[in-house]
C-alpha positions in Angstrom: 18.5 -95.0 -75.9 19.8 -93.3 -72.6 18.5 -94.1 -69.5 16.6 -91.9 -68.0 15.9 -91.1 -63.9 12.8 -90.4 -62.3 13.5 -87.0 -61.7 13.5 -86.6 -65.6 9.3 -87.5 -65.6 8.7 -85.8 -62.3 5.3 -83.6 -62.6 3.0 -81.2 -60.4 -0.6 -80.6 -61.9 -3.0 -78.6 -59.9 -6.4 -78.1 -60.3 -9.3 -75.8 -58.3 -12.5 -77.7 -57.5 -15.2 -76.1 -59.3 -19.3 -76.5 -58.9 -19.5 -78.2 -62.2 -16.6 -80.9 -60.8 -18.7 -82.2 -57.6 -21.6 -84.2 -56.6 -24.5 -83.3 -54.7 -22.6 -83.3 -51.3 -20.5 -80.8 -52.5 -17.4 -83.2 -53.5 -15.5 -83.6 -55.8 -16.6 -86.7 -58.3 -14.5 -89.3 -58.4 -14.5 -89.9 -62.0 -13.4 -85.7 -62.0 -10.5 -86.8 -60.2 -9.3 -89.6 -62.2 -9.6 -87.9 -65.4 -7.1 -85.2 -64.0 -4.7 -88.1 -62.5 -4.8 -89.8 -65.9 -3.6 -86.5 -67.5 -0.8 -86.2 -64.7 0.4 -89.6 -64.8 0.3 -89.3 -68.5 2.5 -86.1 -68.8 4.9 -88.3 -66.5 4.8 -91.1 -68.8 5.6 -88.9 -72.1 8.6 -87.1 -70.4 10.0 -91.1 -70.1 9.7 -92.1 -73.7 9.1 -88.8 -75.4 6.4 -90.7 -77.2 2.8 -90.7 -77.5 1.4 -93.0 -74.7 -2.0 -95.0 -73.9 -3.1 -95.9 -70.3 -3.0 -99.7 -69.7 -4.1 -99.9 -66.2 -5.1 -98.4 -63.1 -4.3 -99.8 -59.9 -7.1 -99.2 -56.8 -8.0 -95.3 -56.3 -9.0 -94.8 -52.6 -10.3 -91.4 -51.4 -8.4 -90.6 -47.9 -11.1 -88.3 -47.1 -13.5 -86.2 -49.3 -12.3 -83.4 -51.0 -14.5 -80.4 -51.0 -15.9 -77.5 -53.4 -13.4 -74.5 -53.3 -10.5 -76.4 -52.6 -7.1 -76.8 -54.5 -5.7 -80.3 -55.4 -2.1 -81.0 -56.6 -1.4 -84.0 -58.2 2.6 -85.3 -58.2 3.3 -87.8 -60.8 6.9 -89.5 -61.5 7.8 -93.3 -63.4 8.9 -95.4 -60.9 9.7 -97.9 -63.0 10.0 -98.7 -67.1 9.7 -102.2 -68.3 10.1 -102.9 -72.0 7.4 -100.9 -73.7 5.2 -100.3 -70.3 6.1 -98.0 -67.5 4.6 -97.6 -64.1 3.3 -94.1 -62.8 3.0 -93.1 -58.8 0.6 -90.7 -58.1 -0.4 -88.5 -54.8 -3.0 -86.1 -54.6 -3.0 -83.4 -52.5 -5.9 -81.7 -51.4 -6.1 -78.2 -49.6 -8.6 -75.8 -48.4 -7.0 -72.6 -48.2 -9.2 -70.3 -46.2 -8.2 -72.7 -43.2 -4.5 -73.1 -44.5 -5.0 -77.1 -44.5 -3.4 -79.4 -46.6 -3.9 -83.4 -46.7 -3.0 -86.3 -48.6 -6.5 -87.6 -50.2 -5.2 -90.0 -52.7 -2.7 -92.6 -54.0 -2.5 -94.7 -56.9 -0.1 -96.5 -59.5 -1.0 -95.9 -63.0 0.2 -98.2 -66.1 0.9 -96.5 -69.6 2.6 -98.3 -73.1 4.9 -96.7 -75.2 3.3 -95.8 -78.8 5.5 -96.0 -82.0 4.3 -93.8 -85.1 1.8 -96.8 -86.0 -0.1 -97.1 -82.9 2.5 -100.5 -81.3 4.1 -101.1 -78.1 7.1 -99.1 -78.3 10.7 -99.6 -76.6 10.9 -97.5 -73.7 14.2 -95.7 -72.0 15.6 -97.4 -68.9 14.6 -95.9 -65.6 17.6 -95.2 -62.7 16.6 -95.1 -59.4 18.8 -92.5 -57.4 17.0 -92.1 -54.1 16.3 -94.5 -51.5 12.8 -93.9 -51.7 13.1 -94.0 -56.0 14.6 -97.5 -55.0 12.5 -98.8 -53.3 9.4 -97.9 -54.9 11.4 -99.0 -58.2 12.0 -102.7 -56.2 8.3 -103.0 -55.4 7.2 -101.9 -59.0 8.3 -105.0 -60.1 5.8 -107.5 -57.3 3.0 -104.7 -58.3 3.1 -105.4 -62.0 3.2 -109.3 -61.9 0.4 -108.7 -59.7 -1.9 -107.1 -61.9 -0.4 -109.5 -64.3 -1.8 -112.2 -62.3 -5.2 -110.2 -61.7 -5.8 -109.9 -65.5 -5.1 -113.5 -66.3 -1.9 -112.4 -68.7 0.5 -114.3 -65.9 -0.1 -117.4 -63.8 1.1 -117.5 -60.1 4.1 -120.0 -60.8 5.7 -117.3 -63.4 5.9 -114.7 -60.4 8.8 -115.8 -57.9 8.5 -112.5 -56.3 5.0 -113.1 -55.2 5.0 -116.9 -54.3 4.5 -116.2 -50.7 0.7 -114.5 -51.3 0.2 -117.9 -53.9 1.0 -120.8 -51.8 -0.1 -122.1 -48.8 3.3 -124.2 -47.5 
């Protein structure tokens, strides 16, 4: 299997924020917006292992600031890292309101998606290559972030993550 770079799952969804998307204020829902970042990060995930994928986690979604009826949002999605049958997916979202020509970052979040083989198991997936600085170092960090959530979901204890000792122990 070839490895693969991050460039290779890079991926630019927009969407136009309709009345049926927001809530009562005039926003756009939450659960609107992670629907579509779950299709993004998704898309990025499948250009990785050219398989069928499922979403196994969601790191913390955090709205920057609202994002309002009328406006356009862009979502980027790109692997930032692939661990055996796992990967991990960076998202931003973009938000702008073009009457005013304005454009803002409203949301960031790390999305976690397995590999599928023909049968519905954890598949093998590619290796990823870092080129960038920036592809590095989010590739370096992916690693602290998935024993992390490792740890969070009880599938990892504390001693088994080196890389986060320092957040575990008080000495």
């Amino acid at each position: 299997m070839a490895p693969k770079h991050c460039k290779d799952s890079a991926n630019v969804m927009s969407e136009l924020v309709l009345p049926n998307d927001t809530n009562t204020l005039g926003n756009l829902m939450g659960g609107r917006l992670m629907h579509w970042m779950d299709i993004a990060a998704a898309v990025s995930a499948m250009k990785h292992s050219n398989t069928p994928v499922v979403t196994a986690s969601v790191d913390n979604i955090s709205f920057a600031s609202p994002i309002k009826l009328g406006n356009v949002i862009t979502i980027e999605s790109m692997v930032t890292r692939a661990f055996n049958s796992s990967m991990e997916v960076y998202l931003k979202v973009w938000a702008e309101d073009l009457h005013v020509q304005f454009k803002y970052l409203s949301n960031e979040a790390y999305f976690t998606f397995v590999s599928l083989d023909p049968h519905g198991k954890p598949r093998k997936v590619p290796e990823l290559v870092p080129e960038t600085t920036h592809e590095k170092e989010m590739f370096d960090g992916a690693l602290r972030r998935r024993q992390l959530r490792l740890i969070l979901s009880g599938k990892m204890s504390p001693s088994e993550a080196p890389e986060l000792k320092a957040l575990f122990n008080r000495d």
